[in-house]
N, C-alpha and C positions, 0 to 999 in steps of 0.2 A: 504435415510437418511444417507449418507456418514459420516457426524461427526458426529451422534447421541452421546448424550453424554458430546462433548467436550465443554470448556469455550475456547472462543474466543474476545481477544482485537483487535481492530481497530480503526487507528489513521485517522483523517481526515475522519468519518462515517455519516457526515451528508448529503452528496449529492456526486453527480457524480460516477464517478467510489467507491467510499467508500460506496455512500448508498446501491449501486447496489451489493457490498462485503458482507455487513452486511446482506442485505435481502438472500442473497445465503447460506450462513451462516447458519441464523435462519430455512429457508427452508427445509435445510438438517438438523437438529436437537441439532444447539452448541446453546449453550447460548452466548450471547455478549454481552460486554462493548465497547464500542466506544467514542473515546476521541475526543473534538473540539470544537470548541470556541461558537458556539451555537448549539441547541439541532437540529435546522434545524427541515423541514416542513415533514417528516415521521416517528418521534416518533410516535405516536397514529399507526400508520402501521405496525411498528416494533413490538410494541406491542400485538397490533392482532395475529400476528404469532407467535409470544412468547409463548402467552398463549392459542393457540389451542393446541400447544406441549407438553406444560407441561416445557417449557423455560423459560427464564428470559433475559431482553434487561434491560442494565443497562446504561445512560447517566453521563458521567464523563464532567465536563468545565475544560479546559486544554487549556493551550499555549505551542507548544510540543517545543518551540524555549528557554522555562526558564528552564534551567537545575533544578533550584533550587524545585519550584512546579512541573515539571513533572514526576522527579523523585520522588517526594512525592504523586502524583497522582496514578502513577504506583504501588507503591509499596503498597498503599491503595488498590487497585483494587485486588492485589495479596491476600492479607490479607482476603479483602472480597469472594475473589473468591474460596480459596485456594488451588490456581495455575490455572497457564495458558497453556491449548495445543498448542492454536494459535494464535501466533502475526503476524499481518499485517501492516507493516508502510506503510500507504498511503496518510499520510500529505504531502502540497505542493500547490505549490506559484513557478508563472513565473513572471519575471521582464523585459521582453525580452526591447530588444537594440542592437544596436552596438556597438561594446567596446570601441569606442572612446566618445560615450552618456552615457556611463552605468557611474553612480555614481559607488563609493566604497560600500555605503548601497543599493543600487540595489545589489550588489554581495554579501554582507554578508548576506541577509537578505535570498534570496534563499541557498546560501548555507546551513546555519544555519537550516532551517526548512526542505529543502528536505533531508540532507544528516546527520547533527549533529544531529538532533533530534533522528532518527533512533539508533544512538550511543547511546544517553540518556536511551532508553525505552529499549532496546536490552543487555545492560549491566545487567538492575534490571530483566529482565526476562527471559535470559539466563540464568544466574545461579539460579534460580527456578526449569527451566525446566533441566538443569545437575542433579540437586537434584531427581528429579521423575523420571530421564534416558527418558525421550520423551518431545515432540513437535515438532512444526512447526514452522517457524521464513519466512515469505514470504515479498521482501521489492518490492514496486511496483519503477521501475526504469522507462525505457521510449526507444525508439527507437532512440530519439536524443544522447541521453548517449552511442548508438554503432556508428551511425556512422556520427555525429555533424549534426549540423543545425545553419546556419548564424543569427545572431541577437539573438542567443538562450548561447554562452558561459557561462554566471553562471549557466540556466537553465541545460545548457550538462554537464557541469563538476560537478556539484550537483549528476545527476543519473547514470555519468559514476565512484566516487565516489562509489553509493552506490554498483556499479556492482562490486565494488574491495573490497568491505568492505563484501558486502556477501558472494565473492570465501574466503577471507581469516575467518570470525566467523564463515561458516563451516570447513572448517578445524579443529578450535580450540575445535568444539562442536562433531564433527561425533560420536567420539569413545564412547559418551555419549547418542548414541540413539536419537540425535538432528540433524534435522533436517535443514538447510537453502538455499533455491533458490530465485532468484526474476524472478521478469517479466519485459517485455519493451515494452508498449502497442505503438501504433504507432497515428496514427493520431482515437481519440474517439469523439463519439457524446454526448458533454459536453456544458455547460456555455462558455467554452474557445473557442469552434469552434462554439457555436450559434450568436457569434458577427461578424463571417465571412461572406462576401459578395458570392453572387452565383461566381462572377469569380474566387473569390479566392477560394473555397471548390473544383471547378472545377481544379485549379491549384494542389492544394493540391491532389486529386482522383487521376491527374495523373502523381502524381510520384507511386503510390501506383499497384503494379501488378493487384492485384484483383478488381482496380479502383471502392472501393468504401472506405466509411470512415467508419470505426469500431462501435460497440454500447457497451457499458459500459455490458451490460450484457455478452458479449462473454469474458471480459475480468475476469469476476466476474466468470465463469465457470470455467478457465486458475488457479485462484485461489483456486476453490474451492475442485479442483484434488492435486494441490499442497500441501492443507492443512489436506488429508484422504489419509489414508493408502494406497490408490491404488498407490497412490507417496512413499512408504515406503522405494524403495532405490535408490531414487532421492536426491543428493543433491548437493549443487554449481552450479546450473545449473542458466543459465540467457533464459527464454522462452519469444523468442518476440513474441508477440500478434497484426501485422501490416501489416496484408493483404501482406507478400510477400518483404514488405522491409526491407534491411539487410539483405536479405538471398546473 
C-alpha cells in the first residue's frame, strides 16, 4: 500500500494507460478523482476497490482543454478533497499527419490538451500542494517528445513541451517539499496501437530493443513509484518507459 492514505487526481482516467493509473493507485491505497469527458466502462471496478479499502473514487466530467471550467473543476475537487498529494496529467489526443496535411486545428488542438491543460491543472494544484509542503506532480509525456517521430510534429512537440515544463515547475516547487517528474512511455498496448495492422506492430517491435510493445500496466507501475515516497528525492527527471528506446 505505497500511498496508503493519499488523495490522488488524474486526468484522462477513463481508459488506457489512465485507467490502468487509477486502478494502481486505488490498489495501493490513495483515494482518486479522475477527470474526462466520460465516466468510461470501469467505474463500477473502480469502485470495488475503493471500497474494500476503505477509499473513495470520485468521477469528475471535465474538458481539460477549457481553461475556464477546468480550472473550476480542479479547484472543486481541491475543496472536496482538501488537498491533493497526487496529480497525474495524463490527458491526450494524437492528430498525427505530415506537416504539409496537418491543419492549424490539428495543431492547436493537441497542443492545447497534451501540454496547456497540464498548465491549467498544475497552476491550481501546485499552489495547494506549496501550502501543505508535499506532493507529487507526474505528467505522462511520451518517447516521441525525446527523440521525434515523422507524422507525429504537434503530437512531439506537445510532450517534448511538457518535458520542458516539468524540469522547469520543479525547480520552482523543490524547496517546497514538491515534488515533479514525468514519464515517456514508448510504443503501449492501447485503442491507439489496437488499429495497427500485424506488419505494422511488427514494424513498430522493431525499432524497439526489447522488440516487444509495452502494456499500460508496466507503465502505471513507473507512476506508481513516482508518486510514493520511495521516489522522495526524485525530481525533474523524465523516466522513459519504451523497451530500450531513447537510451
Amino acid at each position: 500500500m505505497l500511498v496508503e492514505g493519499n488523495k490522488a487526481l488524474v486526468t484522462g482516467g477513463s481508459r488506457g494507460i489512465g485507467r490502468e493509473i487509477v486502478l494502481k493507485l486505488l490498489q495501493n491505497g490513495a483515494s482518486v478523482y479522475y477527470i474526462d469527458l466520460n465516466p468510461g466502462d470501469s467505474l463500477e471496478e473502480y469502485r470495488a476497490i475503493a471500497d474494500s479499502h476503505g477509499q473513495q473514487v470520485v468521477y469528475k466530467e471535465g474538458n481539460v482543454a477549457d481553461e475556464q471550467t477546468i480550472t473550476a473543476t480542479t479547484e472543486e475537487i481541491l475543496e472536496e478533497s482538501g488537498g491533493i498529494d497526487i496529480l497525474v496529467n495524463n490527458a491526450g489526443i494524437t492528430r498525427d499527419g505530415l506537416i504539409f496535411r496537418m491543419t492549424a486545428q490539428d495543431w492547436s488542438d493537441v497542443l492545447t490538451i497534451n501540454l496547456t491543460s497540464a498548465f491549467y491543472i498544475s497552476k491550481v494544484v501546485s499552489r495547494s500542494m506549496i501550502k501543505q509542503r508535499s506532493g507529487s506532480i507526474i505528467n505522462v509525456a511520451s518517447i516521441v517528445g525525446v527523440i521525434g517521430n515523422g507524422g507525429q510534429t504537434n503530437y512531439s512537440a506537445s510532450k517534448a513541451g511538457l518535458i520542458g515544463f516539468t524540469k522547469s515547475l520543479a525547480r520552482e516547487v523543490a524547496a517546497r517539499n514538491v515534488r515533479v517528474n514525468a514519464i515517456a512511455p514508448g510504443f503501449i498496448n492501447t485503442r491507439m496501437t489496437e488499429v495497427l495492422t500485424e506488419e505494422q506492430r511488427n514494424q513498430l517491435k522493431a525499432q524497439i530493443p526489447m522488440a516487444r510493445i509495452g502494456e499500460p500496466e508496466e507503465v502505471a507501475k513507473v507512476v506508481l513509484f513516482l508518486a510514493s515516497d520511495l521516489a522522495s528525492y526524485v525530481t525533474g527527471q523524465v523516466v522513459n518507459i519504451a523497451g530500450g528506446m531513447g537510451m
